[in-house]
Backbone as XML, in Angstrom:
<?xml version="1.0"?>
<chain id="A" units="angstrom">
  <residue number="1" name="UNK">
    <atom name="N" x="138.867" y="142.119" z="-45.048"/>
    <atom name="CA" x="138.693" y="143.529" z="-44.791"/>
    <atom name="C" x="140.017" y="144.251" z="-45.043"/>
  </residue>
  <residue number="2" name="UNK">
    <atom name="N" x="140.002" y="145.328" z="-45.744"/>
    <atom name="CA" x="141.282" y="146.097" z="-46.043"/>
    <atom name="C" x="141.821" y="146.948" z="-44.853"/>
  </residue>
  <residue number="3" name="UNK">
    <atom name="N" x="143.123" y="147.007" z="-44.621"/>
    <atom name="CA" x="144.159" y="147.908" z="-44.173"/>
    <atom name="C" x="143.339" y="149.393" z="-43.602"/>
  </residue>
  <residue number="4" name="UNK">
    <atom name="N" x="141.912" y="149.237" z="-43.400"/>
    <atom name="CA" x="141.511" y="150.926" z="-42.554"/>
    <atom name="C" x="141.052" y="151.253" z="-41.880"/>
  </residue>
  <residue number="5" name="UNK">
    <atom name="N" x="141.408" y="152.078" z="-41.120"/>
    <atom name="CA" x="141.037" y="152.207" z="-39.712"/>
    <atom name="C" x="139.496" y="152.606" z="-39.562"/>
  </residue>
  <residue number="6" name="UNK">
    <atom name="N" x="138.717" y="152.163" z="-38.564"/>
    <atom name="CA" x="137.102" y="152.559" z="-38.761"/>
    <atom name="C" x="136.787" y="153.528" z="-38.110"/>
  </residue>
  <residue number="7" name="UNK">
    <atom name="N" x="138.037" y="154.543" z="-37.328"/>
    <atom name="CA" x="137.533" y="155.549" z="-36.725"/>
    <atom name="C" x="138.308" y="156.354" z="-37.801"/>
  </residue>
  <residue number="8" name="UNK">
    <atom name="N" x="139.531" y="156.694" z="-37.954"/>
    <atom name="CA" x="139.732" y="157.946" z="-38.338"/>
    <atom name="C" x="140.039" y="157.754" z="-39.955"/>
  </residue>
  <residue number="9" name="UNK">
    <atom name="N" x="139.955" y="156.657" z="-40.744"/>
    <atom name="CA" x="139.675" y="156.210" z="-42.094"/>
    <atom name="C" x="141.179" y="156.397" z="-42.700"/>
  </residue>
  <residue number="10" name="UNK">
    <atom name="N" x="142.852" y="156.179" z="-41.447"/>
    <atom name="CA" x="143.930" y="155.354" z="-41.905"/>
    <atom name="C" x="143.532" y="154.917" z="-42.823"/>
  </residue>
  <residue number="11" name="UNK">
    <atom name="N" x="144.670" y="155.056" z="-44.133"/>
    <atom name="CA" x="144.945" y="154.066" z="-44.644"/>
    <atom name="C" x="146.672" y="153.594" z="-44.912"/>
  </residue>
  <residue number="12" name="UNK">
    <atom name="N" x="146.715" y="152.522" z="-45.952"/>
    <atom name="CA" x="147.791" y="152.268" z="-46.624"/>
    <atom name="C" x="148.476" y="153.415" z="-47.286"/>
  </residue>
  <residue number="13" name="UNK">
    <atom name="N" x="149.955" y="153.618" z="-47.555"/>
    <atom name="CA" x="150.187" y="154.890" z="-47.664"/>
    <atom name="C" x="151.624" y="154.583" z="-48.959"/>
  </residue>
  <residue number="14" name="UNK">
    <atom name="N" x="151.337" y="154.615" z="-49.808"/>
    <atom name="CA" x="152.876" y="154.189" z="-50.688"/>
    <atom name="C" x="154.140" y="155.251" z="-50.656"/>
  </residue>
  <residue number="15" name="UNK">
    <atom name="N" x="154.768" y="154.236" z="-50.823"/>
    <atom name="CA" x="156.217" y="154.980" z="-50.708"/>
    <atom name="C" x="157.391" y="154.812" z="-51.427"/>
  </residue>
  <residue number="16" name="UNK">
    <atom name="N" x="158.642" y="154.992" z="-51.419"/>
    <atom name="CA" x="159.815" y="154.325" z="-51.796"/>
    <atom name="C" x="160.603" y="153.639" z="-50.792"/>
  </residue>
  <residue number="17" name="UNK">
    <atom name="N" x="161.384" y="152.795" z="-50.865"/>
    <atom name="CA" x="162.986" y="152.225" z="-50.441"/>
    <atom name="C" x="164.116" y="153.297" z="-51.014"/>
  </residue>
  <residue number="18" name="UNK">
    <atom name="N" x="164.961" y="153.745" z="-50.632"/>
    <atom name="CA" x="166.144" y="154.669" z="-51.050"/>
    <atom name="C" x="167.111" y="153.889" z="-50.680"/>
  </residue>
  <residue number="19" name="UNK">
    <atom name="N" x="168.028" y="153.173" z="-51.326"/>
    <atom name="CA" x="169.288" y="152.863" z="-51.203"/>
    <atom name="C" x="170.347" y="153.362" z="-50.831"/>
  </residue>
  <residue number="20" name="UNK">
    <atom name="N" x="171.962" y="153.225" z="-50.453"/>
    <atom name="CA" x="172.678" y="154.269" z="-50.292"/>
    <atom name="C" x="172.877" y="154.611" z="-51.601"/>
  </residue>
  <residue number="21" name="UNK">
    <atom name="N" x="172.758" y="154.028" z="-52.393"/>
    <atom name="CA" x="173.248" y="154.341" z="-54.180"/>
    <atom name="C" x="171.925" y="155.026" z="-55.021"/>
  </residue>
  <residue number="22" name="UNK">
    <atom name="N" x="170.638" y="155.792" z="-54.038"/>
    <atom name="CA" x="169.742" y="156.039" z="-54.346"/>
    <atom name="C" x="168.762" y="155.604" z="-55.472"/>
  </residue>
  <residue number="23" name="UNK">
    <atom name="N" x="168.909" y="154.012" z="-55.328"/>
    <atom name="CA" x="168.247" y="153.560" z="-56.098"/>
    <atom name="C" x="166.814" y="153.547" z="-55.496"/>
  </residue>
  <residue number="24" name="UNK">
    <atom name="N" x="165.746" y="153.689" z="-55.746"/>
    <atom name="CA" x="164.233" y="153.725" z="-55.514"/>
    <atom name="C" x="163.373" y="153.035" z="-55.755"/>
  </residue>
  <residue number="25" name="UNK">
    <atom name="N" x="162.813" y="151.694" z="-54.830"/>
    <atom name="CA" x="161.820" y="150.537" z="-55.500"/>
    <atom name="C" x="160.355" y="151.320" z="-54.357"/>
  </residue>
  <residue number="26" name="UNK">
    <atom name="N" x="159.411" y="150.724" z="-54.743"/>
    <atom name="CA" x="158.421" y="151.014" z="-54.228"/>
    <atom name="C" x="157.854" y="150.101" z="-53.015"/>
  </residue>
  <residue number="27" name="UNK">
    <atom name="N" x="157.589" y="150.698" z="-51.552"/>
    <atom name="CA" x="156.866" y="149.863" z="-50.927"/>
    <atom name="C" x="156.041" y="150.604" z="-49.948"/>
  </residue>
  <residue number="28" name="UNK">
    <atom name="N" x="155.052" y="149.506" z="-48.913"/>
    <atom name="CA" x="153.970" y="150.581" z="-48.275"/>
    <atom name="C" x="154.369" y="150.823" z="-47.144"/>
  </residue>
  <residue number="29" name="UNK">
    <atom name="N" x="153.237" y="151.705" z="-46.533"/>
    <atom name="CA" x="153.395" y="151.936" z="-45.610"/>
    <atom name="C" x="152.219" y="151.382" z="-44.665"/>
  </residue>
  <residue number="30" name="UNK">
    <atom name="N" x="151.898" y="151.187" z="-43.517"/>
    <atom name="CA" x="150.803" y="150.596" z="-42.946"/>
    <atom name="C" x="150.214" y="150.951" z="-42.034"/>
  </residue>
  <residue number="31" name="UNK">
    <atom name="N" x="149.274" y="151.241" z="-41.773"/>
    <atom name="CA" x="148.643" y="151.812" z="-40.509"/>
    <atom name="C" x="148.840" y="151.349" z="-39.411"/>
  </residue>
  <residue number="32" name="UNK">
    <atom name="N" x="148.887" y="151.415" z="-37.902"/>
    <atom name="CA" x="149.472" y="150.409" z="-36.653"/>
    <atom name="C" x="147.636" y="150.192" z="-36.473"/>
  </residue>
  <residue number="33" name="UNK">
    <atom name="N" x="147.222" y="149.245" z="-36.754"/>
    <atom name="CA" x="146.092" y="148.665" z="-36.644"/>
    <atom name="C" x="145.765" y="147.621" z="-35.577"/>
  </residue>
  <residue number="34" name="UNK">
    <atom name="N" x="144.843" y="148.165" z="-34.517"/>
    <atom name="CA" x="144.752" y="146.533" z="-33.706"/>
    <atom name="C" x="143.225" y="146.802" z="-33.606"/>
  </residue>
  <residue number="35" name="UNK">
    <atom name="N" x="143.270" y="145.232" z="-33.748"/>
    <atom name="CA" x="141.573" y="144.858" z="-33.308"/>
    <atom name="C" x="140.941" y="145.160" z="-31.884"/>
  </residue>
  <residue number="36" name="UNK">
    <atom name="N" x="139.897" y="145.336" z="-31.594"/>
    <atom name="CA" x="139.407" y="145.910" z="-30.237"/>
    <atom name="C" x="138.220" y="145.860" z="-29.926"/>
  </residue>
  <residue number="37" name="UNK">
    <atom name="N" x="137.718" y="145.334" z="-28.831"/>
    <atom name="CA" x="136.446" y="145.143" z="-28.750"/>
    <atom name="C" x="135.554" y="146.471" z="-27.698"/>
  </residue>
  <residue number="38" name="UNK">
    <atom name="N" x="134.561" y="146.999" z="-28.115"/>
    <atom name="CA" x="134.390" y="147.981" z="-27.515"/>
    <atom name="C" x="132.980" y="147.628" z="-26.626"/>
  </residue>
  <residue number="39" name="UNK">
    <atom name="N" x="132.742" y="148.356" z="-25.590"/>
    <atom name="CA" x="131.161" y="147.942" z="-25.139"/>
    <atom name="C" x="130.537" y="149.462" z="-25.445"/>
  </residue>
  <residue number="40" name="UNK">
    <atom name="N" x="129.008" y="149.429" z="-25.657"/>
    <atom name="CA" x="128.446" y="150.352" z="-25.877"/>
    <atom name="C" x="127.260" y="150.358" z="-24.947"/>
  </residue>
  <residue number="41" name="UNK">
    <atom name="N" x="126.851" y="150.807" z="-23.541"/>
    <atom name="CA" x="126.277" y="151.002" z="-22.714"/>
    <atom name="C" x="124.866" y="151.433" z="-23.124"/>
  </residue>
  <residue number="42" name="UNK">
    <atom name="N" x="124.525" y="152.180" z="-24.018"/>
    <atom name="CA" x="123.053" y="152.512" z="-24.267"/>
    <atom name="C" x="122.194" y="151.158" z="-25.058"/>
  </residue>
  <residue number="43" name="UNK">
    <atom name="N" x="123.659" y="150.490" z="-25.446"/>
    <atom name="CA" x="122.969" y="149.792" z="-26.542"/>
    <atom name="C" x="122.944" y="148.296" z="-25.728"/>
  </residue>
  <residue number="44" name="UNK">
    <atom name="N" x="124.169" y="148.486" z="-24.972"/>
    <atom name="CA" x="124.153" y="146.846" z="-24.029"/>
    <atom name="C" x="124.938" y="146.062" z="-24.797"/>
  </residue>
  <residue number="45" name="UNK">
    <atom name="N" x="125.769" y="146.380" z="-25.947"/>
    <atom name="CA" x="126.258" y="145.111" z="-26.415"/>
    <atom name="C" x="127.514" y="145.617" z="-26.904"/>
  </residue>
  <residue number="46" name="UNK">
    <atom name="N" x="128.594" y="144.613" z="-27.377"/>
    <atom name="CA" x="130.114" y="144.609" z="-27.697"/>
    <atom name="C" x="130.135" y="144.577" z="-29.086"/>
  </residue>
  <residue number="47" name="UNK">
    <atom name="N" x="130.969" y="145.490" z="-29.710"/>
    <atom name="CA" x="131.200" y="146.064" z="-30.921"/>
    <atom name="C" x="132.581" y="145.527" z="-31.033"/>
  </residue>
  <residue number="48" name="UNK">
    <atom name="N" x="133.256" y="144.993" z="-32.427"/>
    <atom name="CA" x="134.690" y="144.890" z="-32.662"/>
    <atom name="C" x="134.834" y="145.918" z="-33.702"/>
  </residue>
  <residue number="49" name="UNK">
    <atom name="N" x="136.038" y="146.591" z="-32.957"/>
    <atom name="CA" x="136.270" y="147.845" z="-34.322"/>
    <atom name="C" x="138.409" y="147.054" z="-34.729"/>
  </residue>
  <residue number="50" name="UNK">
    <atom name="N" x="138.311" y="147.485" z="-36.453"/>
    <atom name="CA" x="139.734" y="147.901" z="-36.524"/>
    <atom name="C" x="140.407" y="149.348" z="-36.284"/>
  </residue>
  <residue number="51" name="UNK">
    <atom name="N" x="140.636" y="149.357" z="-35.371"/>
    <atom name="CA" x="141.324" y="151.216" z="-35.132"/>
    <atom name="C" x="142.576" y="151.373" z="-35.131"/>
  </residue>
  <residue number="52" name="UNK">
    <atom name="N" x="143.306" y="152.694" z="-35.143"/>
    <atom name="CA" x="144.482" y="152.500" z="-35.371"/>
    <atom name="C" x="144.992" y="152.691" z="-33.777"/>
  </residue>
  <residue number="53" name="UNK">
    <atom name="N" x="146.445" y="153.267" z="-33.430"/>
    <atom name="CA" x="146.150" y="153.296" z="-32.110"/>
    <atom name="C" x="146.341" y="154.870" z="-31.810"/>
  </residue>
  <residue number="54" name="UNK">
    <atom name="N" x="146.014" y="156.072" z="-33.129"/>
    <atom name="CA" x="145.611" y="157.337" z="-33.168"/>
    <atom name="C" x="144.071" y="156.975" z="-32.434"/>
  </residue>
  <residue number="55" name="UNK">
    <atom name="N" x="143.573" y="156.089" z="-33.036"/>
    <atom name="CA" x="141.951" y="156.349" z="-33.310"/>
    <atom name="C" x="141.376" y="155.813" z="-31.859"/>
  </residue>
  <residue number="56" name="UNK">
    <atom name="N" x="142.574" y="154.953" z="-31.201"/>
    <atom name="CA" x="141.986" y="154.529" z="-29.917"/>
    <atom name="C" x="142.154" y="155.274" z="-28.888"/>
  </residue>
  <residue number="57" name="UNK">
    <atom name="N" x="143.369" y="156.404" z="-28.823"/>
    <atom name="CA" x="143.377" y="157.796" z="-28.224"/>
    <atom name="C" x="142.549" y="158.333" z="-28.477"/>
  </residue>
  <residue number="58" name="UNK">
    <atom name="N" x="142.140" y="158.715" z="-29.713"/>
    <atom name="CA" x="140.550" y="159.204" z="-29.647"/>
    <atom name="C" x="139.430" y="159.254" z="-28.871"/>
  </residue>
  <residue number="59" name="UNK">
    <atom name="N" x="138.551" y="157.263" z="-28.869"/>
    <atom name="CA" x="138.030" y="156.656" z="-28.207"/>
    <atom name="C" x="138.367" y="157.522" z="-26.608"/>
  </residue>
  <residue number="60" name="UNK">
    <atom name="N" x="140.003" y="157.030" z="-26.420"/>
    <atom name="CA" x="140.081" y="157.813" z="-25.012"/>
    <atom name="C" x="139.312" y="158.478" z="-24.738"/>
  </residue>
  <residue number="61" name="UNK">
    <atom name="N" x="139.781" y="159.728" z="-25.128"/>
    <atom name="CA" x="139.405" y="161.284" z="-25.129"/>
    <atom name="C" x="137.935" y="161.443" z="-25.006"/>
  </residue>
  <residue number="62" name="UNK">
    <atom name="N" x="137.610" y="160.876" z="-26.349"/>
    <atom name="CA" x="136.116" y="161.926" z="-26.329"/>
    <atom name="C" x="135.085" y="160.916" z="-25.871"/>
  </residue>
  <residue number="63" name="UNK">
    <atom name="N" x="135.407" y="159.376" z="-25.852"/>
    <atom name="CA" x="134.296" y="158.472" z="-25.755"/>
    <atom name="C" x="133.281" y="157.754" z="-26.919"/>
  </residue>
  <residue number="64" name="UNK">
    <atom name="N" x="133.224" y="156.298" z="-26.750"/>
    <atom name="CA" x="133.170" y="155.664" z="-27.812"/>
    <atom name="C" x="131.791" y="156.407" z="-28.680"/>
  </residue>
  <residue number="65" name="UNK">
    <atom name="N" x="130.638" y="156.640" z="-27.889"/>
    <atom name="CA" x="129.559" y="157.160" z="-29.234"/>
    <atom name="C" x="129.632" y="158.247" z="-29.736"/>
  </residue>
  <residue number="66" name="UNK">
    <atom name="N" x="130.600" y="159.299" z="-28.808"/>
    <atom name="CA" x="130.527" y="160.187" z="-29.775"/>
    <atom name="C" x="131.479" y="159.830" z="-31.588"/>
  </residue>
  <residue number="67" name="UNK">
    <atom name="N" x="132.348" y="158.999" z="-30.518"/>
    <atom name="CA" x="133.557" y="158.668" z="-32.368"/>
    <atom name="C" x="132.389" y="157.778" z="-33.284"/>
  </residue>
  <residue number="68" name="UNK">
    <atom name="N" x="131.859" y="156.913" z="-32.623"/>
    <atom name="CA" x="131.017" y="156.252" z="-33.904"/>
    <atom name="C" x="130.286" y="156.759" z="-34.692"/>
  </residue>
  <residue number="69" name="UNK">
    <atom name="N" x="129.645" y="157.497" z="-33.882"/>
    <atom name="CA" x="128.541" y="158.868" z="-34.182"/>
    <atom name="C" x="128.947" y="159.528" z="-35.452"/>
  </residue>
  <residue number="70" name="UNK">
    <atom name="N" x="130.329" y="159.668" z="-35.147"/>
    <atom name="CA" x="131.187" y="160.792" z="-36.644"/>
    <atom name="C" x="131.470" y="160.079" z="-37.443"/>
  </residue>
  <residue number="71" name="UNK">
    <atom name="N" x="132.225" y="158.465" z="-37.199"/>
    <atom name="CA" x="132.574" y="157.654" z="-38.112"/>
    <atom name="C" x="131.543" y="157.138" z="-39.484"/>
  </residue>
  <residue number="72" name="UNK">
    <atom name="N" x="130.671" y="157.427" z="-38.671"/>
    <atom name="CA" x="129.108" y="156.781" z="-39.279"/>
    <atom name="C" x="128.838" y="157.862" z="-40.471"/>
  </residue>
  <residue number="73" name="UNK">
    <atom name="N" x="128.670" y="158.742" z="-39.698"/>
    <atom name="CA" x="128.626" y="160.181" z="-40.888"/>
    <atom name="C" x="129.706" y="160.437" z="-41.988"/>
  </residue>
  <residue number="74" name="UNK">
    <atom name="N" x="131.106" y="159.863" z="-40.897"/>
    <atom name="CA" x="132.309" y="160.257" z="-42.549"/>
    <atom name="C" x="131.835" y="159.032" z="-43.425"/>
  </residue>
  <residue number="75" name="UNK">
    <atom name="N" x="131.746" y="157.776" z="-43.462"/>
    <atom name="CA" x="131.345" y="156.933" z="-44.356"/>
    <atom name="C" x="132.331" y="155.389" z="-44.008"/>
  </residue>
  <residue number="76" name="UNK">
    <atom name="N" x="132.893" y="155.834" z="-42.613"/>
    <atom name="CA" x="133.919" y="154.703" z="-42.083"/>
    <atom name="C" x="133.730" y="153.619" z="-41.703"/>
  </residue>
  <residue number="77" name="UNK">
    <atom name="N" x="132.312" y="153.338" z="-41.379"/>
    <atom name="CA" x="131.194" y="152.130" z="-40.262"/>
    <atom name="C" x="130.074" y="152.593" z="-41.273"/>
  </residue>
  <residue number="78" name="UNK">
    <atom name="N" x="129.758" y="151.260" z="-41.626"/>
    <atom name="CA" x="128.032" y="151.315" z="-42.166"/>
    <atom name="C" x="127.320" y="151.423" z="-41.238"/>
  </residue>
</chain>
């Protein structure tokens, strides 16, 4: 599974290295990604999401079905 977050659709982000002699090679950047297991009460059962730990403040906030609910619609969770 690739580098993205399943709530807010993080991704990998490219960049440069800058030297002091401003030389410039290319490297990434990475989302802070942790695995997490969620429970979903209507449904009775445990979900594993990759989220970032933006996306698990989220979760906080508004509560897990409403984020899946949206995730589902942006195209983040089949």
């Amino acid at each position: 599974m690739a580098r993205v977050c399943q709530v807010t659709g993080k991704r990998t982000q490219i960049g440069n290295n800058v030297s002091h002699a401003n030389n410039k090679t290319k490297r990434k950047f990475f989302p802070n990604l942790q695995k997490k297991k969620f429970f979903i009460p209507e449904e009775g059962k445990w979900i594993t999401l990759k989220v970032s730990t933006r996306g698990l403040k989220t979760i906080n906030k508004r509560g897990i079905n409403s984020v899946l609910k949206e995730a589902k619609e942006k195209g983040f969770i089949n």
